[in-house]
C-alpha beads as a LAMMPS data file, in Angstrom:
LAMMPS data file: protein, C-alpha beads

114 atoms
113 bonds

1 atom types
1 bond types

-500.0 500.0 xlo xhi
-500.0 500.0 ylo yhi
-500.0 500.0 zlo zhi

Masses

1 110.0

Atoms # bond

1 1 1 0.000 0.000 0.000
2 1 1 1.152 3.464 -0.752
3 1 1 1.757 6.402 1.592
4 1 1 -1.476 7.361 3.389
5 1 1 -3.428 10.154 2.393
6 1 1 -2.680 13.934 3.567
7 1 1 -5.953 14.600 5.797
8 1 1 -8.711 15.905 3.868
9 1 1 -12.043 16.920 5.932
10 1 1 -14.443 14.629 3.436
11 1 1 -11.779 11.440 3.537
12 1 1 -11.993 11.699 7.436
13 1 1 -15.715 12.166 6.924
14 1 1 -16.177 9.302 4.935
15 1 1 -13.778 7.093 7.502
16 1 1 -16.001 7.623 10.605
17 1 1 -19.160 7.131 8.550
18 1 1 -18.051 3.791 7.330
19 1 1 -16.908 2.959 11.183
20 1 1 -20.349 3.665 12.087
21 1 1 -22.073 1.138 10.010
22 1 1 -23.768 4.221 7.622
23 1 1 -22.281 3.621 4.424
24 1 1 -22.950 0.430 2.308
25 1 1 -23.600 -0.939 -1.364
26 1 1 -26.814 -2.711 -3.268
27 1 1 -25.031 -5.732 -3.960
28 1 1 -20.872 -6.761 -4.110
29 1 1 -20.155 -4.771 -7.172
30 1 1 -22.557 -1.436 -6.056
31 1 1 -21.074 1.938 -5.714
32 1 1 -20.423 2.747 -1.637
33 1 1 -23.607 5.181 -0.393
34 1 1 -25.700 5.951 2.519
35 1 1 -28.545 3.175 2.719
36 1 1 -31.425 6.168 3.121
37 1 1 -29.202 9.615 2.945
38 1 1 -28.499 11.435 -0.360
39 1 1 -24.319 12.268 -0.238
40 1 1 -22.176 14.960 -1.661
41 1 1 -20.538 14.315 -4.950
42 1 1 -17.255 14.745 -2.818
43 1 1 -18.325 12.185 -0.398
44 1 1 -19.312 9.898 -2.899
45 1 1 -15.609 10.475 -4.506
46 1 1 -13.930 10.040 -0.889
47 1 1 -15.704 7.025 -0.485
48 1 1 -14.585 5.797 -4.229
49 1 1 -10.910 6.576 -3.313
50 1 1 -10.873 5.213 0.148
51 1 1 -12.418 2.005 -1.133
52 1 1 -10.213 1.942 -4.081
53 1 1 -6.793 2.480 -2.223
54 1 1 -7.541 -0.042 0.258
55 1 1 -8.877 1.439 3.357
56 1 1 -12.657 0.571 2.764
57 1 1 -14.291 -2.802 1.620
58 1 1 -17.636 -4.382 1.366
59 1 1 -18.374 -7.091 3.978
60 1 1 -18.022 -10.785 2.783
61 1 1 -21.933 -10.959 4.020
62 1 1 -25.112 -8.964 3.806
63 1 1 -26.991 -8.704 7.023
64 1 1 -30.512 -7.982 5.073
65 1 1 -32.689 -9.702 2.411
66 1 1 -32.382 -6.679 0.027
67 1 1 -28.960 -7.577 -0.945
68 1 1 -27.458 -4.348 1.276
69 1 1 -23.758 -4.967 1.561
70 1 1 -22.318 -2.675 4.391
71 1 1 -18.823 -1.126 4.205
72 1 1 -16.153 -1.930 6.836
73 1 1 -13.159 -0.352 8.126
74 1 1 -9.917 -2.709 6.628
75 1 1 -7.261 -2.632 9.314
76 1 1 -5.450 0.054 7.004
77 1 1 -8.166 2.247 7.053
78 1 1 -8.970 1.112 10.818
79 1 1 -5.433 2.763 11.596
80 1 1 -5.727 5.994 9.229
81 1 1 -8.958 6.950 11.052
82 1 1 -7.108 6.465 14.600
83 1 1 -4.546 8.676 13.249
84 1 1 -6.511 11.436 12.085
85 1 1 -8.862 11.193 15.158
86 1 1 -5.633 11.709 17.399
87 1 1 -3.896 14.367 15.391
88 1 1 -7.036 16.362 13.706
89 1 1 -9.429 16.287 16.623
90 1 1 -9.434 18.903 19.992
91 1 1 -8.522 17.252 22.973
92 1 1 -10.877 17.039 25.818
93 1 1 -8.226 19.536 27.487
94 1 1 -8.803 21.772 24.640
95 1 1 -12.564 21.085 24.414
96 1 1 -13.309 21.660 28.656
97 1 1 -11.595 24.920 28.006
98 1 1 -13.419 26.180 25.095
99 1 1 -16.585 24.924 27.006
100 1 1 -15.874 26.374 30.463
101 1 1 -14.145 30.042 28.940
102 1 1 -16.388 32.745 29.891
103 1 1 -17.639 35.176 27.229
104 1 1 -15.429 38.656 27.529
105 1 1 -16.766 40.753 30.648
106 1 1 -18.847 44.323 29.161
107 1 1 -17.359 46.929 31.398
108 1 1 -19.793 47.920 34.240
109 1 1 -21.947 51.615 33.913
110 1 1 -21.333 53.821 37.078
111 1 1 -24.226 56.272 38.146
112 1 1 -22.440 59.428 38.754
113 1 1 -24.909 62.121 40.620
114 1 1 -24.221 65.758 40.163

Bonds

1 1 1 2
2 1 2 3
3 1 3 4
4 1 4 5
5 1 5 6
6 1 6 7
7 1 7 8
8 1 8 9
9 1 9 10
10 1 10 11
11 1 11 12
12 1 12 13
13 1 13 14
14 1 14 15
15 1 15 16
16 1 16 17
17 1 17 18
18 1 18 19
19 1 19 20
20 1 20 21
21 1 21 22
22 1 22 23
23 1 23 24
24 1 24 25
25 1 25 26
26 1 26 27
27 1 27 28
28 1 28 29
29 1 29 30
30 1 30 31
31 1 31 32
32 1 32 33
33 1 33 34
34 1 34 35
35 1 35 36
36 1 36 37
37 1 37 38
38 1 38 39
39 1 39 40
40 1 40 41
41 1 41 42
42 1 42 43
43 1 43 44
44 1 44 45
45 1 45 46
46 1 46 47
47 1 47 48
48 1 48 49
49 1 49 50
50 1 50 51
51 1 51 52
52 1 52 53
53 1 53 54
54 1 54 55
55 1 55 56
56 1 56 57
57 1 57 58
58 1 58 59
59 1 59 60
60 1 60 61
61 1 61 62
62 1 62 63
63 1 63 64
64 1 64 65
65 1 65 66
66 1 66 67
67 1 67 68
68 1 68 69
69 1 69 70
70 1 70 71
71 1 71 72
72 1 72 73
73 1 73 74
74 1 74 75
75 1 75 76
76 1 76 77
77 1 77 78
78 1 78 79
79 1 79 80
80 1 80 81
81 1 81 82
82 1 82 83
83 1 83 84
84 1 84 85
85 1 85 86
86 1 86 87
87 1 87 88
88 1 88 89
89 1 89 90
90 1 90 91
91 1 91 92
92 1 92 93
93 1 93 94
94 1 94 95
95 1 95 96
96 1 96 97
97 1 97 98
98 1 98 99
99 1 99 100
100 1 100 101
101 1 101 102
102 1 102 103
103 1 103 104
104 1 104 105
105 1 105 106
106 1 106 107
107 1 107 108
108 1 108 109
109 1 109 110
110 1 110 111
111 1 111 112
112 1 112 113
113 1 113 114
């Protein structure tokens, strides 16, 4: 396998939708979609090129009677999404501070009587 991609927001995009069971095909040889969701052309082509280079593939069964083949994770791709969630995602550190920083303080009005 070659190098691994350079992180692209609609690669990682497609990665954690395939790790969460969304994305699948109508049959072995169907194009990789959403089972109910329409997807962006740039999806769709993420999911093309992860599939193609190796990170993606179609499960060797179908769980339903329509012939739905879901999309898995291959231990390549399994290993490209860990990556990108460690490097490419805040930490909680990072995300308890953003959470718990208080908006900037407005500078309190004195009453001054004459």
């Amino acid at each position: 396998m070659s190098n691994p991609p350079v992180f692209d927001a609609f690669l990682y995009r497609a990665l954690r939708k395939v790790a969460r069971s969304e994305i699948g095909a109508a049959g072995a040889t169907g194009t990789l979609r959403h089972r109910t969701d329409e997807l962006s052309s740039r999806l769709i082509s993420a999911l093309f090129m992860l599939r193609r280079d190796g990170y993606v593939q179609l499960a060797h069964h179908t769980t339903s009677t329509d012939e739905w083949v879901p999309a898995e994770l291959t231990l390549a791709g399994t290993q490209l999404l860990g990556q990108w969630m460690r490097t490419h995602t805040p930490s909680r550190a990072e995300r308890s501070t953003a959470v718990t920083t208080s908006p900037p303080r407005r500078p309190q009005l004195r009453v001054v009587s004459h």
